[in-house]
C-alpha positions in Angstrom: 49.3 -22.0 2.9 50.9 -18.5 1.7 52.0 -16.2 3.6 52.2 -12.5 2.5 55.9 -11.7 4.1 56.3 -8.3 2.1 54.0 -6.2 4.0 55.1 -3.8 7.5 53.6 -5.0 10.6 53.0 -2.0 12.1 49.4 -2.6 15.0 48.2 1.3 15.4 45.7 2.9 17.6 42.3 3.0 16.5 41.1 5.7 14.3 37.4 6.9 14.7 37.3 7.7 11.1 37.9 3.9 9.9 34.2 3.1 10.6 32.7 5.8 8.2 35.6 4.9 5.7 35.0 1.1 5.7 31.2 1.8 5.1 31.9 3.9 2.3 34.0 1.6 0.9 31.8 -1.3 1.1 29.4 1.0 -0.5 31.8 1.9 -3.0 32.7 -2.2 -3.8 28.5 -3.1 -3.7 28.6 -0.7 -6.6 31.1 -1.7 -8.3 30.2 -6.1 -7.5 26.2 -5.8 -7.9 24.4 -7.6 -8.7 27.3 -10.5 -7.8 28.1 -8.7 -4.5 24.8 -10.0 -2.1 26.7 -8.0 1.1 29.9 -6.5 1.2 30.8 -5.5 4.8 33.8 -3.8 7.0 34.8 -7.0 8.8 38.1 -7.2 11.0 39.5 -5.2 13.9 39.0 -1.5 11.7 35.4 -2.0 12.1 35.1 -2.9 16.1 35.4 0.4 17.9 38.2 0.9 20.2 40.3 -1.5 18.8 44.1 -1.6 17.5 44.5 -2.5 14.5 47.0 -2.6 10.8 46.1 0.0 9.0 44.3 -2.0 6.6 40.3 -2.1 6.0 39.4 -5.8 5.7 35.9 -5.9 3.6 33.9 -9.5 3.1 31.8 -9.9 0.3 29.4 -12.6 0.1 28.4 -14.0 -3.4 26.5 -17.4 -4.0 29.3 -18.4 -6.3 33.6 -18.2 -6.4 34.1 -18.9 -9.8 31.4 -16.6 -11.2 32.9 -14.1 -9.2 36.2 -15.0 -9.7 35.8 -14.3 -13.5 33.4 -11.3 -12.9 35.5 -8.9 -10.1 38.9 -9.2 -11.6 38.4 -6.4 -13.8 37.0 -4.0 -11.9 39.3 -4.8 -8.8 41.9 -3.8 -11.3 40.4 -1.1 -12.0 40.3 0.1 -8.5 43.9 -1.0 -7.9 43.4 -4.5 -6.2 45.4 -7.9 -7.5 44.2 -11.1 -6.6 45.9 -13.6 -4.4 47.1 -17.6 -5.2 46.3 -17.7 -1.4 42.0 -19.5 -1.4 41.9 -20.6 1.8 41.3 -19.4 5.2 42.2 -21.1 8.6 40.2 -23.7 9.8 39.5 -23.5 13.6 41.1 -25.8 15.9 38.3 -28.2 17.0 36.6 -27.9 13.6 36.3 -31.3 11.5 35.2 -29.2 8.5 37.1 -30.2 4.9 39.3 -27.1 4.1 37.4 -27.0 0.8 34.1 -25.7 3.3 36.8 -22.5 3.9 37.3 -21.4 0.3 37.4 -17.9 -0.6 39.0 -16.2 -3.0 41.2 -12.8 -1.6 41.9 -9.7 -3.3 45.2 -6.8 -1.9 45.4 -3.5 -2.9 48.5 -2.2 -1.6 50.2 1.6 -2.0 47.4 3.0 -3.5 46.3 6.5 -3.5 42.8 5.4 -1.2 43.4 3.0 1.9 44.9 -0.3 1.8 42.2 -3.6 1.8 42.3 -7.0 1.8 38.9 -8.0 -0.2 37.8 -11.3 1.1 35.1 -13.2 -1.2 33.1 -15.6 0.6 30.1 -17.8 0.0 27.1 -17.0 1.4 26.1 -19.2 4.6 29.6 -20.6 4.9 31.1 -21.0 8.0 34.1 -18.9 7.1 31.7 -16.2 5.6 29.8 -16.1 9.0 33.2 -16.6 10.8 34.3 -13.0 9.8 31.0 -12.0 10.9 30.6 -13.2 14.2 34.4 -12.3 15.5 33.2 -8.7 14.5 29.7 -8.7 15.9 30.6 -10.0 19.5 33.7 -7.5 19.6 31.1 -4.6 19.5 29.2 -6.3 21.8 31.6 -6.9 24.4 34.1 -3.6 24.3 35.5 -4.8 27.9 37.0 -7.4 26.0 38.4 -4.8 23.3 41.1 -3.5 25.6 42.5 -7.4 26.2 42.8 -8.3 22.2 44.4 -5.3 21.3 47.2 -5.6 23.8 47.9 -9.1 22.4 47.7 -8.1 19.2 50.7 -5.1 20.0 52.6 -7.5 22.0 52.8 -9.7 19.1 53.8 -7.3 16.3 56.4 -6.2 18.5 57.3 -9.3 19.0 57.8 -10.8 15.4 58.9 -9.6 11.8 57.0 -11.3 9.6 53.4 -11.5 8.7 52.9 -15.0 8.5 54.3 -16.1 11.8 51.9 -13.1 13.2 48.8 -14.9 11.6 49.7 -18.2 12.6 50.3 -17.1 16.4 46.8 -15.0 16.5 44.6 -17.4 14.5 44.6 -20.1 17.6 43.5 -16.9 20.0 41.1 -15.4 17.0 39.5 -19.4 17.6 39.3 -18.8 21.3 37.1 -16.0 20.7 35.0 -17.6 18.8 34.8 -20.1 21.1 32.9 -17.6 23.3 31.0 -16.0 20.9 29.0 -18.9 19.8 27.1 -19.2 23.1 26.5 -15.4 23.1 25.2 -16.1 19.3 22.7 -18.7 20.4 21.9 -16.8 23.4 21.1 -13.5 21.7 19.7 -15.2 18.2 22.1 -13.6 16.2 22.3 -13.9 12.5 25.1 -12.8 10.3 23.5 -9.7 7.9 21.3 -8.2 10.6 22.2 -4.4 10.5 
């Protein structure tokens, strides 16, 4: 699997602001991705409240197809300063007998841009790495006494390492723990991914 090695692992405090920023820019993408786009959402630790985070919007957008959308969002991604990635997988939870073709996605970076860095995650709809994202937000905002405990980890470990690649690798194994716990709460609250 690649590993992105290039960027500064730098874990800052949250920022109030990143909430109404990653709304407008999901607003912006839907825009610019309809009618393709079917949600496009501020996933990752800028859109849980409280929490530390690089200083980097993480946005899903779900589509019912990755080569149609593939062919489709280059161009406008381009436009808005993104490149897409070779990298078309994510991580498939420890535990989980799911083919790593059930965990495709196709990832667009924009990096040192005038407007904020993202990483553009394309998803299909009802997948379990598309309602991954989802969830991992969802029960963070649901549970802020668990905020506090994440983001500590998530500082020790940027402190800890230089590169990129071994941070993902150590924090998707804890990223699967939370999840672990979230999908009682899901069941026990009848979540659905796309409710608000």
């Amino acid at each position: 699997m690649p590993k992105d090695t290039t960027l500064a692992l730098i874990v800052v405090d949250h920022d109030p602001a990143w909430q109404a920023r990653g709304t407008a820019l999901a607003n912006d993408l839907r825009s610019a991705l309809s009618p393709l786009a079917l949600h496009v959402e501020h996933i990752g630790s800028t859109a849980i409240p409280g929490m530390a985070a690089k200083p980097i919007f993480d946005l899903q957008v779900s589509v019912r197809d990755l080569q149609e959308a593939e062919h489709n969002f280059d161009q406008p991604l381009a436009d808005r300063g993104f490149q897409r990635s070779v990298y078309r997988y994510d991580h498939v939870p420890a535990g989980c007998d799911d083919a790593q073709e059930r965990w495709t996605k196709r990832l667009w970076s924009r990096r040192g841009h005038v407007d904020e860095d993202i990483n553009l995650h394309v998803r299909i709809l009802g997948t379990p790495n598309e309602r991954f994202a989802l969830l991992f937000r969802d029960w963070f905002r649901a549970h802020p006494e668990a905020v506090p405990a994440y983001a500590r980890f998530k500082r020790v470990l940027a402190d800890t390492v230089s590169e990129i690649g071994t941070y993902a690798d150590v924090k998707d194994p804890v990223v699967d723990l939370v999840i672990t716990v979230a999908e009682p709460w899901a069941t026990a609250t009848n979540w659905v991914p796309h409710a608000g």
